[in-house]
N, C-alpha and C positions, 0 to 999 in steps of 0.2 A: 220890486223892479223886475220888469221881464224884458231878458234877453233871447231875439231869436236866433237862434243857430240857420234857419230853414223855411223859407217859404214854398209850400208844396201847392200848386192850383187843384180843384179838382173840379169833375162836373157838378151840377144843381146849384150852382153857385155858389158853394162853399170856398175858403180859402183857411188853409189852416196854419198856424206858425208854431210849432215845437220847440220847448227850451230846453235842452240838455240843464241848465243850470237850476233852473227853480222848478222842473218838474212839471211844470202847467202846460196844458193847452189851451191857445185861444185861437175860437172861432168867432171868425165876420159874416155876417150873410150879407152877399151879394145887392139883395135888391132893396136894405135897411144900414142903418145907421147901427145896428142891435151888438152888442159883445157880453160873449160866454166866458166864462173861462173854469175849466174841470181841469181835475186831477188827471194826470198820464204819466204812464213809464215811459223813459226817453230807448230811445232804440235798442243801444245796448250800453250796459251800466260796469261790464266787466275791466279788472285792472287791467288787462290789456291793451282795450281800446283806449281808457285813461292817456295811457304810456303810449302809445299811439299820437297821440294829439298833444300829448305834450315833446313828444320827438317831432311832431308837424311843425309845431309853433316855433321850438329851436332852430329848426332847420331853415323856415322863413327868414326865421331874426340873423340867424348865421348869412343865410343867401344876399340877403339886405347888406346888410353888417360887412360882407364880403367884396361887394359891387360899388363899397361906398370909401375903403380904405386907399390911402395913396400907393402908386404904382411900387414903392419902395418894399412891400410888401409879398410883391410874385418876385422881385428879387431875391429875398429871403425864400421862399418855395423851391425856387431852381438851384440854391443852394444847401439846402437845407434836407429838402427830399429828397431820395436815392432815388436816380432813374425818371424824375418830374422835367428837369431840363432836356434828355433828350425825347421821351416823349411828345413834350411840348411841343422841342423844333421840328420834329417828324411832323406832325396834326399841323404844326402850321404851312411847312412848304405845301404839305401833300392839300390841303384844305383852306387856301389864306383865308376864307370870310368864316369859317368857323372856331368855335371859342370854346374847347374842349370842359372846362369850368363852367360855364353857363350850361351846354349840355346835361353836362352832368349833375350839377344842383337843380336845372326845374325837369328833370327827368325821376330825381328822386322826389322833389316836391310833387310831382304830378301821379306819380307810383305812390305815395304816402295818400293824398289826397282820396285820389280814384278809389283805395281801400278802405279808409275810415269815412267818407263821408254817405249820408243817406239816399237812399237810389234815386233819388225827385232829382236831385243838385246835379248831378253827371255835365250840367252845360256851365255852371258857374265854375268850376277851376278853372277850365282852358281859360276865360275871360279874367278873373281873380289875377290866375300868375302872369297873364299879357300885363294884363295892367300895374301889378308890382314892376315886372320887368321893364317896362315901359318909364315907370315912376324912376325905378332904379339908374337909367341910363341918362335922366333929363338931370338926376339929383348931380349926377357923378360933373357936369360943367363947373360945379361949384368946390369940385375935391380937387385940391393941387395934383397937378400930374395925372389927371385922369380925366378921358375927351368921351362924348356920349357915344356911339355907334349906333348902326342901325343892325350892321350886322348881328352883334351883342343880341337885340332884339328877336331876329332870325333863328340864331341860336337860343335863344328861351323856347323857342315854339318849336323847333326841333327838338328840345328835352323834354317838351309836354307830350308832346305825341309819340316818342318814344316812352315813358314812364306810363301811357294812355292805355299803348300798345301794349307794354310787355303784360300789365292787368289784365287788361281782355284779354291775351290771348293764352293766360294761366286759367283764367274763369271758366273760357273754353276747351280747355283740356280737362280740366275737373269737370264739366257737364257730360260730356263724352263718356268718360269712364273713369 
């Protein structure tokens, strides 16, 4: 079975899909019906990047997981956490349409992403975590005590592009010097 991780276009009409899992490449040509499929190393095979991807995937399942629990829940946080309740009421007077939470999980989801995934992909996260976010806010109509927003949505893409952001702009300071 092959699993793609990646579809990369390229010119001559090749299109090629990498599978981190089974190690294979397969290529289509273009202007036939024809499929190849050779041996490849996947990008990078180190326990790191492993660990990487499996802190991505928790972090999704968490952000999900999180957007989908009844309201009863940020009660316990505001009591629970030292300093989360007034933080909170600060972010919200000073900010009402902002969702300091959502910020801050697709800001890390998007910071996680931008660094493990392969340079072709750079335009599928922003669209990925819109779309989780999106799913995430239409699901929550159905969670007692919990109403969809659009703001919520706002704030996803505000975490994306700040999590976007702070990668470039480390990448850019390491090319410099």
């Amino acid at each position: 079975m092959v699993v793609a991780c990646c579809v990369v276009l390229h010119g001559r009409g090749f299109r090629r899909s990498y599978t981190g899992i089974t190690g294979t490449l397969v290529v289509w040509r273009a202007g036939g019906s024809s499929l190849s499929s050779v041996s490849a190393v996947p990008r990078s095979t180190g326990l790191l990047r492993h660990l990487g991807l499996i802190g991505l995937a928790l972090s999704l399942v968490g952000a999900v997981a999180g957007a989908l629990v009844p309201a009863s829940v940020m009660g316990w946080l505001r009591v629970e956490v030292p300093g989360f309740a007034l933080a909170w009421d600060w972010l919200d007077a000073s900010l009402p349409w902002l969702n300091p939470l959502h910020v801050i999980a697709y800001a890390w989801l998007a910071l996680l992403w931008k660094l493990l995934a392969p340079r072709g992909s750079w335009w599928r996260m922003p669209v990925v975590l819109l779309v989780v976010g999106i799913g995430c806010e239409v699901l929550q109509q159905f969670v007692p005590t919990r109403q969809p927003r659009v703001t919520d949505v706002l704030s996803d893409a505000l975490g994306i592009a700040i999590g976007w952001g702070v990668v470039m702009a480390v990448q850019r300071m390491r090319r410099r010097g």
